[in-house]
C-alpha positions, -999 to 999 in steps of 0.1 A, spaced: -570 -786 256 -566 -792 293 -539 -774 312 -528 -784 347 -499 -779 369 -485 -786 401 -502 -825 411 -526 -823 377 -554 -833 396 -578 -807 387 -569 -817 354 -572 -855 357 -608 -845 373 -620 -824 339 -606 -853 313 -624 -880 331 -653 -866 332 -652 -855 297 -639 -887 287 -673 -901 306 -693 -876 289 -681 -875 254 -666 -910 250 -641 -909 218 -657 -878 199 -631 -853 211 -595 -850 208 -581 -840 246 -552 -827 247 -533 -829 281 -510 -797 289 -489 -796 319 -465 -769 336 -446 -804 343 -443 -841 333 -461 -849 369 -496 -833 356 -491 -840 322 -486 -881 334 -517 -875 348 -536 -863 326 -524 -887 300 -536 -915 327 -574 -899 330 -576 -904 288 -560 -874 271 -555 -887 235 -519 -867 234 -501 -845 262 -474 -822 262 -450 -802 289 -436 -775 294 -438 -735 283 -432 -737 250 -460 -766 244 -489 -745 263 -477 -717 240 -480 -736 210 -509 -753 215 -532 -725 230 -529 -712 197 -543 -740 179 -572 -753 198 -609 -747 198 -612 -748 241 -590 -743 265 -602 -760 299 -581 -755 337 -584 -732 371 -581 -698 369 -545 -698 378 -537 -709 340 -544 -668 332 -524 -655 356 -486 -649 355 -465 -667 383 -493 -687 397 -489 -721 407 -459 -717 428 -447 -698 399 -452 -730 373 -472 -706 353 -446 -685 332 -457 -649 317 -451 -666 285 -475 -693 294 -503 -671 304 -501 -647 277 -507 -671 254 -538 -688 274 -552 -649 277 -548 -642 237 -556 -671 221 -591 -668 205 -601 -701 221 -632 -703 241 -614 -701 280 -636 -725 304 -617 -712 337 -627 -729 370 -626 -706 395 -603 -726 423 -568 -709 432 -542 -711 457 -534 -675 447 -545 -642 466 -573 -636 441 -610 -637 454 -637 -642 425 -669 -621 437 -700 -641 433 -682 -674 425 -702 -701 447 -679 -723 463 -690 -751 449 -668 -783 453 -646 -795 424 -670 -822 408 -698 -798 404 -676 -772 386 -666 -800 364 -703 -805 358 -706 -770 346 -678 -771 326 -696 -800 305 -726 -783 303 -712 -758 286 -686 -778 262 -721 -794 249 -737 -757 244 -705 -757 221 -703 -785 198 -668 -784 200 -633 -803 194 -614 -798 231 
């Protein structure tokens, strides 16, 4: 699962390069705090997408990896796209949570590098192949 809010870039980022990287061996689903990032998503090569609160809610319970920026974890975030519900449900699902560390929010990571974007996504690869894992 990919979860993305706001433009879905980030998220259009991850599933193309996983698409790249994994061809048609993983399910992707696309979760977006609205139909904007969700669209886009779907247009990177999510195999299904969803939107809204009650979708991320669902899903997160259900999937093997959850994939987005930190902001997915955090109540209110995104301009407030990111309901309490929403992040609850990222933060307790027994998923494997590959967070990238990039938000708009007043939160400062200690030690996180500052890589750029396409790096990060690199990362998160390297570590979905560690995992042997449906995303």
């Amino acid at each position: 699962m990919v979860m993305d809010g706001q433009g879905g870039g980030i998220g259009k980022a991850i599933i193309k390069r996983l698409r790249e990287t994994f061809g048609e061996e993983v399910e992707i689903l696309a979760l977006g705090t609205n139909s904007v990032a969700t669209s886009q998503m779907m247009k990177a090569g999510a195999n299904r997408g969803a939107t809204g609160e009650n979708a991320i809610i669902k899903t997160a319970l259900q999937t093997d990896i959850i994939i987005g920026p930190l902001a997915i974890i955090m109540a209110n975030s995104m301009m407030g796209e990111v309901t309490p519900g929403m992040s609850e449900a990222i933060s307790s699902s027994n998923a494997l949570k590959i967070l990238i560390p990039l938000t708009q929010e007043r939160v400062e990571i200690v030690s996180v590098s500052g890589e750029p974007l396409p790096h990060l996504i690199d990362q998160v690869i390297e570590i979905i192949k560690g995992e042997n894992k449906e995303v």
